[in-house]
TORPA-4810 file (N, C-alpha, C, O; in nm, 3 decimals):
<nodes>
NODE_1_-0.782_-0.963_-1.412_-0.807_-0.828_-1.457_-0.943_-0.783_-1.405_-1.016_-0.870_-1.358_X
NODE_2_-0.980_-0.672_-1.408_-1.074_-0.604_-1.316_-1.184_-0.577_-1.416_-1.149_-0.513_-1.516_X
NODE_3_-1.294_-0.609_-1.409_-1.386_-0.590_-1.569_-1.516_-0.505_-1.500_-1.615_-0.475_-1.567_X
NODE_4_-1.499_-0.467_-1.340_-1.589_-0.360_-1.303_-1.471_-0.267_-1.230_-1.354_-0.294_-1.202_X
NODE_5_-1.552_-0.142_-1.209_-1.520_-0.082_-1.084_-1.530_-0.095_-0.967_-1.453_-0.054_-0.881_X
NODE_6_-1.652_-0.166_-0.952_-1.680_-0.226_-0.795_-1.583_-0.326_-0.812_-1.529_-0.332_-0.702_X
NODE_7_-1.527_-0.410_-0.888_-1.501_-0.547_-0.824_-1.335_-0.462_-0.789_-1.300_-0.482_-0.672_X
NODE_8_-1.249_-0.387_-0.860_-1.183_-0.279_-0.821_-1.200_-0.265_-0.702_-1.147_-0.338_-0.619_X
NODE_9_-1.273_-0.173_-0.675_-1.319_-0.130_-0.538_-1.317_-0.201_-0.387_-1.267_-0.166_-0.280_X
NODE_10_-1.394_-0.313_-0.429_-1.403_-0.404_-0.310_-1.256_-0.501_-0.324_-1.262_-0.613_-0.273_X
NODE_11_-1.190_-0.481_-0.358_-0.992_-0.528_-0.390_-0.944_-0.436_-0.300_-0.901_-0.446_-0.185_X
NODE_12_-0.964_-0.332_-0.384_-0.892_-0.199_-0.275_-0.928_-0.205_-0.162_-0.850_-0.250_-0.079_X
NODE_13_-1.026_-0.173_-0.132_-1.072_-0.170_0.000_-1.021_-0.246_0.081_-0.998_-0.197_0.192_X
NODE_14_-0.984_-0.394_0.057_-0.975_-0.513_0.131_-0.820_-0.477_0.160_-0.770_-0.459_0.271_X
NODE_15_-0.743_-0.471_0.011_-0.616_-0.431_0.055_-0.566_-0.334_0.124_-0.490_-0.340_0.221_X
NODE_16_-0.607_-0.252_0.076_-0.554_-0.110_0.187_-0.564_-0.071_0.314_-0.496_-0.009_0.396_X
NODE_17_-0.722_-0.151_0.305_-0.719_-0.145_0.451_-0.648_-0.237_0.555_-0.638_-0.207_0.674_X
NODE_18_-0.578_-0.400_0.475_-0.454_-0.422_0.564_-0.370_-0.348_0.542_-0.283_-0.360_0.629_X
NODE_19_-0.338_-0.249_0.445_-0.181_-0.152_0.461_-0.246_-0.083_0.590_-0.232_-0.138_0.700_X
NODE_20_-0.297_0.002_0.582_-0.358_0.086_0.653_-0.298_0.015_0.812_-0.239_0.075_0.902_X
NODE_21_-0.330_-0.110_0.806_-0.306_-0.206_0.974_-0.157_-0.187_1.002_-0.096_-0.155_1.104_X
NODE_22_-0.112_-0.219_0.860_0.039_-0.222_0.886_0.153_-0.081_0.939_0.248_-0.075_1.018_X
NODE_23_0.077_0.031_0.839_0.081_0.152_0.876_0.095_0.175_1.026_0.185_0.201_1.105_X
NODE_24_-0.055_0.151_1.027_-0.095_0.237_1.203_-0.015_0.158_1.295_-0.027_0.184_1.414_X
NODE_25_0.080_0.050_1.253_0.155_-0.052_1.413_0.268_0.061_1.395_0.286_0.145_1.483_X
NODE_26_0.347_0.057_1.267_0.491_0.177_1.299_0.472_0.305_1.439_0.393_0.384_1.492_X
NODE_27_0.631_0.241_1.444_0.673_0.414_1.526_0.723_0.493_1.522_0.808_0.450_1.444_X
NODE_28_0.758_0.607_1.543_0.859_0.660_1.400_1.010_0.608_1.496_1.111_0.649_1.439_X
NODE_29_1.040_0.533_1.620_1.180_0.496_1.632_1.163_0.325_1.497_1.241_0.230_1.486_X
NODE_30_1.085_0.342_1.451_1.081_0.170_1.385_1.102_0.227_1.221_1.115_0.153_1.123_X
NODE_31_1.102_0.343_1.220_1.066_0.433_1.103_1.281_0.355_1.006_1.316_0.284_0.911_X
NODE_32_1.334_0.422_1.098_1.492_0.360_1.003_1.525_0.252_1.013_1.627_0.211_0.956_X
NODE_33_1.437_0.167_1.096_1.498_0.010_1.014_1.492_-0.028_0.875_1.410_-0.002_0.787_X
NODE_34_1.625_-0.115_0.876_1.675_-0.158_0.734_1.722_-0.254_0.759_1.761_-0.286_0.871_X
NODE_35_1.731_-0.348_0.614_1.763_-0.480_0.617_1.928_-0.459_0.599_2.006_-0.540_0.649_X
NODE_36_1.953_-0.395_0.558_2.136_-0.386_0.538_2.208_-0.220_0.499_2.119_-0.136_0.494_X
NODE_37_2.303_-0.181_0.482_2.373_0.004_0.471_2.273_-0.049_0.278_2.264_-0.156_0.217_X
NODE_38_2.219_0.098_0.249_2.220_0.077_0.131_2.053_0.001_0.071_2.030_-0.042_-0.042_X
NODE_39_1.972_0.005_0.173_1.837_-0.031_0.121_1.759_0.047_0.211_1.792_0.091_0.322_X
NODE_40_1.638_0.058_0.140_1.535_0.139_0.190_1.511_0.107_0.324_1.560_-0.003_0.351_X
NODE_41_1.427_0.186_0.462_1.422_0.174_0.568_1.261_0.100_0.532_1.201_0.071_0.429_X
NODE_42_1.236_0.093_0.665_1.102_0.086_0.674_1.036_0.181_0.657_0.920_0.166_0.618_X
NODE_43_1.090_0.308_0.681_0.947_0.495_0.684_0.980_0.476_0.533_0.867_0.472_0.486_X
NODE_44_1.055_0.463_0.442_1.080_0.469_0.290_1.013_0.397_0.231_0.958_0.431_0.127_X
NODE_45_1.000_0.267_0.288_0.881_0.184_0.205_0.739_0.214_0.214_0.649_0.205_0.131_X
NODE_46_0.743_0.262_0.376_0.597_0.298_0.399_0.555_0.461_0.313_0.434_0.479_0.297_X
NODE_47_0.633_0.550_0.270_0.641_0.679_0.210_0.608_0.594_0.069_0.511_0.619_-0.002_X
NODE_48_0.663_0.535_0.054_0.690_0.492_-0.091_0.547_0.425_-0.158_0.519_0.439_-0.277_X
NODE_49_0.448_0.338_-0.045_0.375_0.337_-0.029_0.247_0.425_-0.102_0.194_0.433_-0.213_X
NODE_50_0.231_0.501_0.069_0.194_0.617_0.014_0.169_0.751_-0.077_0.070_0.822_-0.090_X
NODE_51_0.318_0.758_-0.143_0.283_0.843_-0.259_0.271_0.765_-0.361_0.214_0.844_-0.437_X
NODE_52_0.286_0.626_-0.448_0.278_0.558_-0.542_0.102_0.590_-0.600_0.047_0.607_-0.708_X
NODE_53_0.061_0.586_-0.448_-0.087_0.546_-0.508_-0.108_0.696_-0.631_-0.117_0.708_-0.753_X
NODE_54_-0.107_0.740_-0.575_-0.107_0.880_-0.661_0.003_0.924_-0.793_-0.039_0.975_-0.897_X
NODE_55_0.103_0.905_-0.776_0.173_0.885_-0.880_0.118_0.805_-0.967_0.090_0.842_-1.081_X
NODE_56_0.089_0.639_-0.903_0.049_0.606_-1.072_-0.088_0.635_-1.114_-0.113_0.632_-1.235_X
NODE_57_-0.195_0.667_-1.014_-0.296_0.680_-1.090_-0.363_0.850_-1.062_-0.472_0.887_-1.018_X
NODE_58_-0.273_0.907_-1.098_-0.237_1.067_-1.165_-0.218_1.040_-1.338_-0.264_1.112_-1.426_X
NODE_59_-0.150_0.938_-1.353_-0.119_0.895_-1.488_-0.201_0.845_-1.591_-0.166_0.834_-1.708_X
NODE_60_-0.335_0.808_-1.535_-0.402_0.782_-1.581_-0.532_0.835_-1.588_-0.632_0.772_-1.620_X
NODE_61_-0.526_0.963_-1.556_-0.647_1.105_-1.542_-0.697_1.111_-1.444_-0.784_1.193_-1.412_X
NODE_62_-0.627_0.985_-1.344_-0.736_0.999_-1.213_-0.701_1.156_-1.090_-0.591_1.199_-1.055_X
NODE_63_-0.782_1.185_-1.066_-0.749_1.315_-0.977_-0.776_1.314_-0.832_-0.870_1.244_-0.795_X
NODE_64_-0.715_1.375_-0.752_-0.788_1.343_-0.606_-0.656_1.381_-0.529_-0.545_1.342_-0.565_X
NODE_65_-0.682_1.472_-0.408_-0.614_1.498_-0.289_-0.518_1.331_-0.218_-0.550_1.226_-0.163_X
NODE_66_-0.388_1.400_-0.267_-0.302_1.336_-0.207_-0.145_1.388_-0.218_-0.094_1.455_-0.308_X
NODE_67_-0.077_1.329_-0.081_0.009_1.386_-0.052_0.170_1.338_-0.173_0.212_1.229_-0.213_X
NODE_68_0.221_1.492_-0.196_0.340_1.494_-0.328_0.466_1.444_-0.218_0.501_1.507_-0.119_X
NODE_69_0.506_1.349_-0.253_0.654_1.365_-0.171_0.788_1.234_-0.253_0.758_1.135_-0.320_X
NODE_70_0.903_1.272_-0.224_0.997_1.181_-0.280_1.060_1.074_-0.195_0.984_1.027_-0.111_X
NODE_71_1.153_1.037_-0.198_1.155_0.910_-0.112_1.224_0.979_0.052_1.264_0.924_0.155_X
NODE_72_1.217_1.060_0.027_1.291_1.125_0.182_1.124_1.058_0.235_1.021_1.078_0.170_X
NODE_73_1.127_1.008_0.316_1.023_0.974_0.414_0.991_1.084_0.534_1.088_1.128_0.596_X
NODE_74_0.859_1.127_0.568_0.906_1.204_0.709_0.894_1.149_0.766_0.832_1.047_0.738_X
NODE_75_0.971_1.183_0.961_1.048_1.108_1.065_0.920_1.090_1.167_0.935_1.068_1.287_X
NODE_76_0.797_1.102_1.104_0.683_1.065_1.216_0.598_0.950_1.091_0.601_0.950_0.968_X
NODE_77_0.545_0.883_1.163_0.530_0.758_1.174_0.357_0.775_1.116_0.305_0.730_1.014_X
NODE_78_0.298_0.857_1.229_0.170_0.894_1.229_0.122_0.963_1.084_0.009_0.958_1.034_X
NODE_79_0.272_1.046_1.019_0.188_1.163_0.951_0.201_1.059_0.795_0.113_1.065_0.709_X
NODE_80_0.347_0.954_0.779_0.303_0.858_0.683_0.136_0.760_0.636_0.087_0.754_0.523_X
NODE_81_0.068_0.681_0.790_-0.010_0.661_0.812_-0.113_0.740_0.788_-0.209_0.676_0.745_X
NODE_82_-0.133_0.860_0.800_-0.252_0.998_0.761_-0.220_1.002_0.601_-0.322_0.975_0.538_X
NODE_83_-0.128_1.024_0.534_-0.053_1.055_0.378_-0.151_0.894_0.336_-0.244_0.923_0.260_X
NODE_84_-0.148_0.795_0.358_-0.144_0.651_0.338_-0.343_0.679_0.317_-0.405_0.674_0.211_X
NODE_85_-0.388_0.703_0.429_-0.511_0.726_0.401_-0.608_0.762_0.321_-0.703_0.718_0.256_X
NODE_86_-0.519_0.912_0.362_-0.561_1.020_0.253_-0.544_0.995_0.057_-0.595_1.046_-0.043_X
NODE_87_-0.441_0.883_0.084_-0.441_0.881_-0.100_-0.546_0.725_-0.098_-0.634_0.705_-0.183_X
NODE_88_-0.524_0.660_-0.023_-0.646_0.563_-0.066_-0.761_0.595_-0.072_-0.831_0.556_-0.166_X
NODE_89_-0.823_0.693_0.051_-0.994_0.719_0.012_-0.987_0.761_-0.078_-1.069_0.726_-0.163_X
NODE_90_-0.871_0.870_-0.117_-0.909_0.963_-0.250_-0.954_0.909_-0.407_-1.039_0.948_-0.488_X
NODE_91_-0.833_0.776_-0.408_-0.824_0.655_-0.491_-0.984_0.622_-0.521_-1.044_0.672_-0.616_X
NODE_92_-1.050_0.521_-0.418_-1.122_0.458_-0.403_-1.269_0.580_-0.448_-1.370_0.550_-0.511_X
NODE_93_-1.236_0.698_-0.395_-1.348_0.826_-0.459_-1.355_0.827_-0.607_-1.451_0.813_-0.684_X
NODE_94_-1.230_0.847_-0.628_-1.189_0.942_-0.730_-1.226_0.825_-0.859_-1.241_0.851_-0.978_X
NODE_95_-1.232_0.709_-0.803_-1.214_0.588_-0.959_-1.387_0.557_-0.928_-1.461_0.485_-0.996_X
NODE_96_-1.421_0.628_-0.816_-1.633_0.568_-0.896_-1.648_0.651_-0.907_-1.756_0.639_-0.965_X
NODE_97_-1.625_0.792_-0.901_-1.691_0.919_-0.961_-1.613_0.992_-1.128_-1.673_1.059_-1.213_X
NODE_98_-1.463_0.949_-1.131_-1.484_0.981_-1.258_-1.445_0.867_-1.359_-1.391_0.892_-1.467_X
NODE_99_-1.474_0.748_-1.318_-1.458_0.624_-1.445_-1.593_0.602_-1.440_-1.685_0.638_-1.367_X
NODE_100_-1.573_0.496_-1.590_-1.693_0.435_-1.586_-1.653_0.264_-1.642_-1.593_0.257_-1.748_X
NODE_101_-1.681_0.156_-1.583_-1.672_0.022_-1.636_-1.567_0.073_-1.795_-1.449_0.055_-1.825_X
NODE_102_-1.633_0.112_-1.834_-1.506_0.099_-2.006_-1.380_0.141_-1.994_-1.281_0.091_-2.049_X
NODE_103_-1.383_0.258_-1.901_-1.245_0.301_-1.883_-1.140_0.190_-1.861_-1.024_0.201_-1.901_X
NODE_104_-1.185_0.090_-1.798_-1.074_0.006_-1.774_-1.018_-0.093_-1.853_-0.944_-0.186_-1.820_X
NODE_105_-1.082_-0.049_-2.007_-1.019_-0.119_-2.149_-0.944_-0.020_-2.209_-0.918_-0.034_-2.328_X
NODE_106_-0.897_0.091_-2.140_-0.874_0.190_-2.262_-0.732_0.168_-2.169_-0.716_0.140_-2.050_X
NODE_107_-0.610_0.202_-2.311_-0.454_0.193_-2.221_-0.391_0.324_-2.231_-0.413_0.404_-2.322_X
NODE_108_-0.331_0.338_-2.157_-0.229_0.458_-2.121_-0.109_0.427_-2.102_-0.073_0.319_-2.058_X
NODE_109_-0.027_0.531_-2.138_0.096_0.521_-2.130_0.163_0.491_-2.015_0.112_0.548_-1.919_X
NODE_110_0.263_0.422_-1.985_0.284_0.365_-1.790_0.438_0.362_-1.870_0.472_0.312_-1.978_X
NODE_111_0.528_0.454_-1.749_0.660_0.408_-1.801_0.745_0.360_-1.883_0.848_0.294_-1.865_X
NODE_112_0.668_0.416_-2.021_0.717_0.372_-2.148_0.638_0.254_-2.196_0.677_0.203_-2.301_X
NODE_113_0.535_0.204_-2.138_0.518_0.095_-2.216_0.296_0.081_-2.200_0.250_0.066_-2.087_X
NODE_114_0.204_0.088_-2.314_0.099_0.097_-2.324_0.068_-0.050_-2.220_0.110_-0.165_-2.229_X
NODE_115_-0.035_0.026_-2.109_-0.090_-0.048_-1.982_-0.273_-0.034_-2.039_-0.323_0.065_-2.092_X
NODE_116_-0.344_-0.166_-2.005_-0.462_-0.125_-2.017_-0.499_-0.068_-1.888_-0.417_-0.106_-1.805_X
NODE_117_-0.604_0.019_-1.826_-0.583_0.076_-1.738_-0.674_-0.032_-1.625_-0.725_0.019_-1.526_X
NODE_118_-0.683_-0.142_-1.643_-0.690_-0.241_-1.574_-0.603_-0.322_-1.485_-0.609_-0.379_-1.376_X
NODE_119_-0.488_-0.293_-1.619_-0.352_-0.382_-1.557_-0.317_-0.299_-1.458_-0.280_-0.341_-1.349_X
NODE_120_-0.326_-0.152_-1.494_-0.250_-0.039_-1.377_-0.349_-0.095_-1.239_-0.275_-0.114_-1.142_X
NODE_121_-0.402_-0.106_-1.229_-0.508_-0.088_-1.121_-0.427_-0.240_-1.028_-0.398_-0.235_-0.909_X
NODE_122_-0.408_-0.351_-1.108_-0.410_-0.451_-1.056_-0.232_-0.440_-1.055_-0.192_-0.502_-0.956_X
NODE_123_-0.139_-0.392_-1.119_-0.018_-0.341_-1.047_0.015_-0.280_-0.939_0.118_-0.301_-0.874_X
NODE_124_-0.102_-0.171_-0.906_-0.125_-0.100_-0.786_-0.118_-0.174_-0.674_-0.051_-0.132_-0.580_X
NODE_125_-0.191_-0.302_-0.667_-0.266_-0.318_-0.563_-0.128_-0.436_-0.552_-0.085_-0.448_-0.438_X
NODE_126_-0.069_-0.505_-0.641_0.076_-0.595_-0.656_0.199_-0.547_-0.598_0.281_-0.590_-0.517_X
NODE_127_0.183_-0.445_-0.664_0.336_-0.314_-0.579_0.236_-0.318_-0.447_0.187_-0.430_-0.429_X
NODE_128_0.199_-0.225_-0.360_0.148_-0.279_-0.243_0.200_-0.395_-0.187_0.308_-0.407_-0.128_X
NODE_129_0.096_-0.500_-0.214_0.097_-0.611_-0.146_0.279_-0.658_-0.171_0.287_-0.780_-0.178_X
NODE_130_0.346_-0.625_-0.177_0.534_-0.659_-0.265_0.575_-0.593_-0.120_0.615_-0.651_-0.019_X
NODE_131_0.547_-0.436_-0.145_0.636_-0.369_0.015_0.551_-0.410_0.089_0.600_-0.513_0.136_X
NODE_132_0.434_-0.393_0.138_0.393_-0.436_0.204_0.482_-0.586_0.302_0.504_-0.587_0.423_X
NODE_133_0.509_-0.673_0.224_0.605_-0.765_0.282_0.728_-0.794_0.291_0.788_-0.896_0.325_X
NODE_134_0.762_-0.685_0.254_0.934_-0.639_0.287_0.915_-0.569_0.409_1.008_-0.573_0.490_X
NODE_135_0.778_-0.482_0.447_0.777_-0.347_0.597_0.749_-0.489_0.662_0.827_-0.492_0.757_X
NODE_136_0.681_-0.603_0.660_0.652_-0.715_0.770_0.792_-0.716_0.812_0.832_-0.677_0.922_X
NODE_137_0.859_-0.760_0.727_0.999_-0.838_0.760_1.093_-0.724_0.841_1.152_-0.780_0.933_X
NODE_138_1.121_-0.594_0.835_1.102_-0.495_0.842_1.091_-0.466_1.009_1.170_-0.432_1.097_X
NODE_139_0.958_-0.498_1.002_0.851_-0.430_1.185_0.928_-0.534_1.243_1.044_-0.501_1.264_X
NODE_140_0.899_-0.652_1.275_0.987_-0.787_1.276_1.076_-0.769_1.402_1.069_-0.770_1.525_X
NODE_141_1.201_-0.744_1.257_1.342_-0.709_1.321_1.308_-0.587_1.385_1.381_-0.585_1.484_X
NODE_142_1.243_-0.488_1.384_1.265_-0.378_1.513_1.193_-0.390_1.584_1.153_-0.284_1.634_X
NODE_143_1.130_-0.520_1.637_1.063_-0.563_1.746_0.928_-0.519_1.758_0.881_-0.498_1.870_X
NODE_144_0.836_-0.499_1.620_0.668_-0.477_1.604_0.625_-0.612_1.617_0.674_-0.722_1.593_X
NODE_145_0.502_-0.562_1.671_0.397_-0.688_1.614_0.309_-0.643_1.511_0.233_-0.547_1.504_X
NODE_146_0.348_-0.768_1.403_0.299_-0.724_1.307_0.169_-0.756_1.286_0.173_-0.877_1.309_X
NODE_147_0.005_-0.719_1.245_-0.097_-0.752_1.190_-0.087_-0.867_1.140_0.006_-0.919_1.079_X
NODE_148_-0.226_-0.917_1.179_-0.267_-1.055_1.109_-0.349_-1.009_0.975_-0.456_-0.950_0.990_X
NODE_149_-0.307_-1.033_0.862_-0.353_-0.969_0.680_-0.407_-1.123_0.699_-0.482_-1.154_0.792_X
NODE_150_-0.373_-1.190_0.625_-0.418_-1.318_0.553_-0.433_-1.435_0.657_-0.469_-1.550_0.633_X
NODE_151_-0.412_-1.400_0.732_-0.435_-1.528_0.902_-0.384_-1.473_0.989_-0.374_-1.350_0.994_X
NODE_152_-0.336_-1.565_1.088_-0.306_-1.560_1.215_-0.158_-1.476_1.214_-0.114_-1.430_1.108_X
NODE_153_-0.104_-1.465_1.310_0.060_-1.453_1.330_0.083_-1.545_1.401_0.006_-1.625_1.454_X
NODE_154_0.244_-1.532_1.407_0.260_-1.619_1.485_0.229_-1.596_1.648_0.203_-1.689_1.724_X
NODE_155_0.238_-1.450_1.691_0.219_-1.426_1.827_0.001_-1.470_1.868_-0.069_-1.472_1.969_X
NODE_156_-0.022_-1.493_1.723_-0.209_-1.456_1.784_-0.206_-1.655_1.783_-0.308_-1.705_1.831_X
NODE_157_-0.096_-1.757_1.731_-0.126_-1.853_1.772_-0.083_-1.901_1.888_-0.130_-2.005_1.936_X
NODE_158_0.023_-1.821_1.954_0.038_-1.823_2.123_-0.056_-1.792_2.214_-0.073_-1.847_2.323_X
NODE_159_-0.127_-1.688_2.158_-0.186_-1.638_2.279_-0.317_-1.700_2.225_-0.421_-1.638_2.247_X
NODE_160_-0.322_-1.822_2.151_-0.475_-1.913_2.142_-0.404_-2.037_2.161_-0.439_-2.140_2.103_X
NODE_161_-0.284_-2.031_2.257_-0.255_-2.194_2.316_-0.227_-2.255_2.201_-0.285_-2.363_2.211_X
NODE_162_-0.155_-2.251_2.060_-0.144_-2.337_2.025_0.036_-2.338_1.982_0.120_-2.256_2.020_X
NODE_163_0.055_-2.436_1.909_0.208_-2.425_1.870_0.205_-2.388_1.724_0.146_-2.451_1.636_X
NODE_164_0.301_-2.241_1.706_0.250_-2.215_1.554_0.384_-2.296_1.515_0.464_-2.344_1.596_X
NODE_165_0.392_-2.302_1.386_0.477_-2.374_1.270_0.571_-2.314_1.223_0.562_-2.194_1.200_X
NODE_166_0.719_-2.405_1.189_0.821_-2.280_1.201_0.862_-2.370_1.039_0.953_-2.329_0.967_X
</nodes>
């Protein structure tokens, strides 16, 4: 659980800015891949993404420029990636200028069920990091290379001569 705003902060930051990586590789022809008829594409997860941040923490008084949209994804690639931005700086603004350290003991209502607004914060960043590795699997199959988040890939241990691990 998050018992500052900075320590918040420097989370977000770290995370988003690998979404952000993952974001900027899409194209919008990589935009309708899907794992099977009947599940979200890749532009849907990445939309889905993007407006969450704001949806959930709209819910919790936070305010700040970001883009309204439903799961229709739009068919450019770039303007998800810009939407993606735009609600994280806003995020990352909007929670040191109008919280303060206590706020994040006080709970709010979340989908029917009282969240301290700590837990929301650290759901945020869980949902994320969740699609986030469904769009890997995702870029993948429509032939991306995907960002190295937490290490190497497998293509950055080829091209350092070594044999990656299967």
């Amino acid at each position: 659980m998050f018992r500052t705003i900075q320590d918040f902060v420097n989370e977000w930051n770290n995370e988003s800015t690998a979404t952000q990586r993952v974001l900027d590789t899409l194209t919008d022809e990589s935009l309708t891949q899907q794992i099977a008829p009947d599940f979200r594409t890749l532009g849907q997860l990445a939309w889905h993404i993007a407006t969450t941040i704001h949806e959930m923490l709209s819910r919790v008084g936070l305010t700040f420029e970001a883009p309204e949209g439903d799961e229709h994804a739009p068919s450019s690639a770039q303007t998800i990636a810009d939407a993606y931005r735009l609600s994280a700086t806003g995020l990352a603004n909007a929670i040191q200028s109008q919280w303060t350290d206590a706020k994040l003991t006080e709970s709010t209502d979340m989908y029917g069920e009282m969240w301290l607004n700590a837990t929301t914060l650290r759901m945020l960043i869980s949902h994320e990091i969740h699609h986030r590795g469904e769009m890997i699997v995702l870029m993948r199959q429509a032939g991306l290379r995907v960002p190295d988040i937490y290490g190497p890939t497998r293509e950055d241990w080829l091209e350092r001569g070594m044999q990656p691990l299967v």
